[in-house]
C-alpha positions in Angstrom: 74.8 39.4 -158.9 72.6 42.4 -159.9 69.7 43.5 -157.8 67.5 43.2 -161.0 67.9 39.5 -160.1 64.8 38.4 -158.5 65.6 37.2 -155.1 63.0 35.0 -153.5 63.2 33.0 -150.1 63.2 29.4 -149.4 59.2 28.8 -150.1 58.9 31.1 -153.0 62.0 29.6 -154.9 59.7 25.9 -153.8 57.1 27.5 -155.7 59.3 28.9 -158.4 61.0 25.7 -159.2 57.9 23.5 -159.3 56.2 26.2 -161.5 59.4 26.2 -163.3 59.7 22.1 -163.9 55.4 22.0 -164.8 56.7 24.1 -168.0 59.5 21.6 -168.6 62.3 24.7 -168.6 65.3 24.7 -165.9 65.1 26.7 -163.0 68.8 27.9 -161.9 69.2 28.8 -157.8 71.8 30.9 -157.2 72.8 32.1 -153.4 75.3 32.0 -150.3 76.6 28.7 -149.5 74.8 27.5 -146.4 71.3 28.6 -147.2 69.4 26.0 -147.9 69.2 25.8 -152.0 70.0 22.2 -151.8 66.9 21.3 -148.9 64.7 23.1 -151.3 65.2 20.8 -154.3 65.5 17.9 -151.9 61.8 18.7 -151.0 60.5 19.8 -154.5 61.5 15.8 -155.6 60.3 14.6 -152.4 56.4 16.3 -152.9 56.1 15.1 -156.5 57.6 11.3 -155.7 60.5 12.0 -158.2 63.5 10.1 -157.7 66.3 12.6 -156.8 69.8 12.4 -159.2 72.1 14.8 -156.9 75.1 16.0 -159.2 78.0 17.5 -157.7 79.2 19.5 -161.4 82.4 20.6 -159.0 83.9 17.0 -158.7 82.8 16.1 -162.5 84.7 16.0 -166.0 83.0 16.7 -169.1 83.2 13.3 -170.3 81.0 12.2 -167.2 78.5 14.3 -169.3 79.3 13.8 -172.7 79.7 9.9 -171.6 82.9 8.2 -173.2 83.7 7.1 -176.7 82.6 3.7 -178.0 82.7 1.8 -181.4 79.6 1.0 -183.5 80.9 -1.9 -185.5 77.8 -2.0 -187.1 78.6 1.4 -188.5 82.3 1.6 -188.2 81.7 4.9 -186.6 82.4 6.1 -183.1 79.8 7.0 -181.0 79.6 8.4 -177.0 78.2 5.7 -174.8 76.6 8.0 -171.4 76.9 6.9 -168.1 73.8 5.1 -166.1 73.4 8.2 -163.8 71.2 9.9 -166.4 67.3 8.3 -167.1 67.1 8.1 -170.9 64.5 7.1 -173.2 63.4 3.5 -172.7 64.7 3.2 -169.2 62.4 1.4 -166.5 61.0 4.1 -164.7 61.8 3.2 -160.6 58.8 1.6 -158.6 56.6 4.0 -156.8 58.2 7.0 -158.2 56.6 9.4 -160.8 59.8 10.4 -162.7 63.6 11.8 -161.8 65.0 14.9 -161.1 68.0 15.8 -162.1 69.8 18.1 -159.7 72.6 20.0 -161.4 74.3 21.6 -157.8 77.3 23.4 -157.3 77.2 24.8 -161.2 79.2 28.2 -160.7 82.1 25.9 -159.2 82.4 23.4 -162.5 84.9 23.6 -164.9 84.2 25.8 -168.3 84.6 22.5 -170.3 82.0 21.0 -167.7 79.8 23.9 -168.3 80.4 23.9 -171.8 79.4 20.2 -172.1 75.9 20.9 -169.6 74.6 23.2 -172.4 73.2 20.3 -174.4 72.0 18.7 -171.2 70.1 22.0 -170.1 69.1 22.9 -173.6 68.8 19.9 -175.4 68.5 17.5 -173.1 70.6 15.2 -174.4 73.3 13.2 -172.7 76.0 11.6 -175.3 73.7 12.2 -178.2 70.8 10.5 -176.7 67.5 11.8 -175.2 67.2 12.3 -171.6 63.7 10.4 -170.7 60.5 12.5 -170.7 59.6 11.5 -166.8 62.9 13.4 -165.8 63.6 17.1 -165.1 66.4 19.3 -164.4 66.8 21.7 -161.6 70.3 23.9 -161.1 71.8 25.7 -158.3 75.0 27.2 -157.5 76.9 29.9 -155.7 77.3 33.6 -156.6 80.9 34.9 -157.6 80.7 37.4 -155.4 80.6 34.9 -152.1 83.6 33.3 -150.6 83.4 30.1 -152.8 85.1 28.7 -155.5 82.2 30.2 -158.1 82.5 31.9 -161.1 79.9 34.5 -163.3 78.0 31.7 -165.6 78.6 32.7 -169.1 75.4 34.5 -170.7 75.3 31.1 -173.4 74.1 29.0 -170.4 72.1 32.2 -168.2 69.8 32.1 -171.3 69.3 28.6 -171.5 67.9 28.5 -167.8 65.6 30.9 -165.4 68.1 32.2 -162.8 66.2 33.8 -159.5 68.7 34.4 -156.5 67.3 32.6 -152.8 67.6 34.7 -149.9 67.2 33.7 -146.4 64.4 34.1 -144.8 63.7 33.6 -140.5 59.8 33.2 -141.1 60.6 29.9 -143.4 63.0 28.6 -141.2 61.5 28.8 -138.2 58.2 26.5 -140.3 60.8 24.4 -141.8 62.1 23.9 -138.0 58.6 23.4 -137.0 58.8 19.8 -139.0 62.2 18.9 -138.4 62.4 15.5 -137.0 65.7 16.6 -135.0 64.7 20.5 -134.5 65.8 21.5 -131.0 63.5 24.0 -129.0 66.1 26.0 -127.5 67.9 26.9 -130.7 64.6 27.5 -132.5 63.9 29.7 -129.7 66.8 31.2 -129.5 66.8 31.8 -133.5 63.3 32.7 -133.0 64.1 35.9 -130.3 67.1 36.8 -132.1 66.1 36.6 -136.8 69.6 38.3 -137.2 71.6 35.7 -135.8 70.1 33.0 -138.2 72.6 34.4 -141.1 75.3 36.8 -139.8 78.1 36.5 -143.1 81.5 38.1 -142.4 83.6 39.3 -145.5 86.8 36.5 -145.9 89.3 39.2 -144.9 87.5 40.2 -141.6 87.8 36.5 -140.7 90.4 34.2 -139.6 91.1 31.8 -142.4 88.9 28.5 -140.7 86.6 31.0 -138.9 82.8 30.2 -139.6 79.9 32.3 -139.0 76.1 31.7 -138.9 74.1 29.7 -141.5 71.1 28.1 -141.4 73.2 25.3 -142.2 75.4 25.2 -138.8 72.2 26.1 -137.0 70.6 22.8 -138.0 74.1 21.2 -136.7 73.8 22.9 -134.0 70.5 20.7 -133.7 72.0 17.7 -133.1 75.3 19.6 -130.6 72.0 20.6 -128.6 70.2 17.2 -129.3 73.7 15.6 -127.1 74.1 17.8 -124.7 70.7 17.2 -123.2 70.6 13.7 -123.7 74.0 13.3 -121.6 71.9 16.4 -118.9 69.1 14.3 -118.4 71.0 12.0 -117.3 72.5 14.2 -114.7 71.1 14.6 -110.9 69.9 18.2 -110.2 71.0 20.3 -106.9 69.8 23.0 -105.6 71.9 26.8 -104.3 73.2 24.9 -101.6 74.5 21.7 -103.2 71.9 19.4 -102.0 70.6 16.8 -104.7 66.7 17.7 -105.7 66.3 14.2 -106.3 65.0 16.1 -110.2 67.2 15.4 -113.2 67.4 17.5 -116.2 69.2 20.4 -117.9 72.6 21.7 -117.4 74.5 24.2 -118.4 76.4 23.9 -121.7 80.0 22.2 -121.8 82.9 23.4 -123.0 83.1 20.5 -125.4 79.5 21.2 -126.7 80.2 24.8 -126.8 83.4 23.9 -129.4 81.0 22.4 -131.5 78.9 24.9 -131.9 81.3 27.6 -132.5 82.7 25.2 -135.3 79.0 25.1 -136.6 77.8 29.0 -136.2 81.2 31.0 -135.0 82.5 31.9 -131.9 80.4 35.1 -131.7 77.0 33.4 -132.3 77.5 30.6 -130.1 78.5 32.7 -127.3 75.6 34.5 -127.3 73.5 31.0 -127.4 75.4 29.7 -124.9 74.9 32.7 -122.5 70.6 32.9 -123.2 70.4 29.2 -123.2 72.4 28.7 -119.8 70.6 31.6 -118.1 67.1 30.1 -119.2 68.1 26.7 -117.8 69.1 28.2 -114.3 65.6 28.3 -113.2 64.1 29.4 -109.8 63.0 26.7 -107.6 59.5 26.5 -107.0 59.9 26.6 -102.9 61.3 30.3 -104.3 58.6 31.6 -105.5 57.0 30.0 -102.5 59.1 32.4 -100.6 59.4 35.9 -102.4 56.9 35.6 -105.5 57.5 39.5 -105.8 61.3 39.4 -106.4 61.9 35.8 -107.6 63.4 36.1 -111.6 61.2 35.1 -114.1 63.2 33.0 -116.9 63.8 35.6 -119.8 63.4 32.8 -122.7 60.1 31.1 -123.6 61.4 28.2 -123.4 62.7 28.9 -119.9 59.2 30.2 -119.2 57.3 27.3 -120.1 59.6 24.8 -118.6 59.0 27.0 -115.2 55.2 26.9 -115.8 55.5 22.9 -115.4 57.4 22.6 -112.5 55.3 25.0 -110.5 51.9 23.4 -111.5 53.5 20.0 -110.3 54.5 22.3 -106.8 51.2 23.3 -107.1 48.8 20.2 -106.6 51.2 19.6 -103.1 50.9 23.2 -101.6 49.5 24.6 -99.0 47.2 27.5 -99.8 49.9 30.2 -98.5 52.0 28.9 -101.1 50.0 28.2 -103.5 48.8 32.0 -103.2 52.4 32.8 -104.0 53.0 31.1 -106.7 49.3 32.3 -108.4 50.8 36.0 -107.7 54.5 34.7 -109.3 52.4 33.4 -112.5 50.6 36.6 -112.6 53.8 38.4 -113.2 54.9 36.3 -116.3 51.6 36.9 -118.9 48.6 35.7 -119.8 49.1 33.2 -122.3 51.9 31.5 -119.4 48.8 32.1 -117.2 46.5 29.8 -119.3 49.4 26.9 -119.5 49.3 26.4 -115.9 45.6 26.1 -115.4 45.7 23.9 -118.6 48.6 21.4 -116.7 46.8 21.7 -113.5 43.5 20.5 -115.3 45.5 18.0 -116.3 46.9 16.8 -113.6 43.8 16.7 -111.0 40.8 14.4 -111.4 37.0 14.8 -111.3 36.0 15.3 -108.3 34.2 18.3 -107.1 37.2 19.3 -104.8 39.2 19.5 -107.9 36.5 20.9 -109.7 36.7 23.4 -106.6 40.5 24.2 -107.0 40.4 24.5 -110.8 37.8 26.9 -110.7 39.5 29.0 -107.7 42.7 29.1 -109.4 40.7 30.3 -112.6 39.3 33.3 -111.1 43.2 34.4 -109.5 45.2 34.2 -113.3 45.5 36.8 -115.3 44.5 35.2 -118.6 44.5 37.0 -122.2 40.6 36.5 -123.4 42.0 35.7 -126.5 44.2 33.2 -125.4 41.3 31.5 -122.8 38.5 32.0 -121.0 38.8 34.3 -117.9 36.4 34.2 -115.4 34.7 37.0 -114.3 35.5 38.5 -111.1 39.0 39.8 -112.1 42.3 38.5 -111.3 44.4 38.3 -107.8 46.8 41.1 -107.7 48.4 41.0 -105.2 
């Protein structure tokens, strides 16, 4: 596709397409496989309470457009009789909805006598010679030629008849899409989050083997749920320390080699690798009676994820302490940075009571963090440094 193409990410082509539908034309998506185009229009139908009509033009015949031949004997004439899928004139419009949309998808992979029989559909909007209702819309998407896909160039008849704008991927939207995903995992947003290139890393067909994937924001979202398992089996799992000896803790693990298939299925060998190794070395945290020991020289998780889970277990350690440790682990904290710094006073807030000895040890603890000013409040009298 030419570069003249505008080429939009996920939340401008949102914006494109509703601006598209309030002028009644037909906004046409084109992009990669695995980007996302279908979520968008998902969400565009969701927001305005439009019943969604998903239409897969690949697995259709023209006649499932045109609708099939019927005799008037009123008329002696033949006439085209269209199939229920499409909202026409007089049709109840569903309850609690506003309208439909119709969602033509995978439109560079149809047939040309399917394509040549969506023209009056797109242009017309007409289904077997009859009106499409006014309460329903039309949104298109498809891949380009030039991706590995069974796609072809649209012909310049049915370009014209639509507003074609290419989606790109975009880290910044997926990582607020994540944000609301009911199933979103932290690690993988994280992970995605640290590294933006691995969220779509394409490979040409003939550098690949002929099954070989590679990362998508589809797969990562799979890779959701592969995550999503994996720690719902860990947590069931009793925890032990270097030595062997049961914490009496239950929690993460490292990833299995089943898990790990899955993801490479989902992403590609190469991008789940590198998940695999962050995400196990995050998990593989210090013990707290460790940074009791040598809060100098104890590793600090490298993830945020790994940081923040590290940040809970110490304030737990915390409340218990003696004061040699918990001068240790106030140096350890230190090291990690300001905004971790204000987390643990925040969880050991929360987890003392009222009294003025807590009172005491909050405000103590206080004046030894290192806290951003932007990120909390920190007391005057500097921080501990040693």
């Amino acid at each position: 596709m030419s570069t003249s193409v505008m080429q939009l990410s996920p939340s401008e082509t949102y914006a494109f397409i509703t601006d598209a539908l309030a002028c009644r034309q037909v906004p046409y998506i084109a992009g990669a496989p695995a980007i996302g185009k279908s979520q968008v229009a998902q969400q565009v139908a969701k927001d305005a309470n439009a019943e969604l009509i998903d239409i897969r033009l690949s697995q259709y015949l023209s006649e499932d457009l045109t609708g099939l031949p019927e005799r008037d004997d009123a008329r002696g004439k033949a006439i085209y009789l269209p199939f229920d899928v499409f909202p026409l004139q007089g049709d109840p419009v569903p309850d609690g909805k506003s309208g439909w949309i119709i969602f033509l998808d995978e439109l560079s992979s149809a047939s040309e006598e399917v394509l040549a029989a969506a023209y009056s559909l797109i242009l017309d909007r007409m289904v077997g010679g009859k009106k499409l209702h006014d309460k329903c819309l039309v949104v298109a998407a498809g891949n380009r030629a030039s991706d590995s896909a069974i796609a072809r160039e649209l012909p310049d008849t049915l370009i014209t008849r639509m507003l074609p704008v290419e989606m790109k991927v975009s880290t910044k939207d997926w990582l607020r899409w994540a944000e609301d995903h009911k199933g979103a995992n932290d690690h993988v947003v994280a992970f995605i989050d640290k590294n933006p290139t691995m969220l779509y890393a394409p490979t040409k067909a003939k550098d690949r083997a002929e099954l070989e994937t590679y990362a998508t924001p589809r797969g990562w979202e799979k890779v959701f749920m592969h995550m999503n398992l994996h720690e719902k089996r860990a947590g069931k799992t009793e925890q032990t320390d270097a030595a062997g000896i049961p914490t009496g803790a239950v929690g993460s693990s490292v990833i299995t080699e089943g898990i790990f298939c899955l993801m490479s299925a989902a992403v590609g060998s190469m991008a789940a690798r590198a998940f695999r190794e962050e995400y196990d070395e995050s998990i593989q945290l210090p013990y707290p009676w460790e940074v009791a020991q040598s809060p100098s020289s104890t590793r600090i998780p490298p993830t945020n994820v790994g940081k923040a889970k590290m940040i809970s277990e110490l304030s737990k350690f915390f409340i218990e302490a003696d004061q040699q440790s918990r001068d240790s682990v106030l140096s350890y904290v230190n090291r990690i940075s300001g905004e971790y710094a204000e987390l643990f006073l925040k969880q050991i807030k929360d987890k003392l009571g009222t009294t003025s000895s807590d009172q005491k040890l909050v405000d103590q603890t206080a004046k030894r963090l290192s806290m951003d000013p932007l990120l909390g409040t920190a007391p005057s009298g500097g921080a501990d440094d040693s």
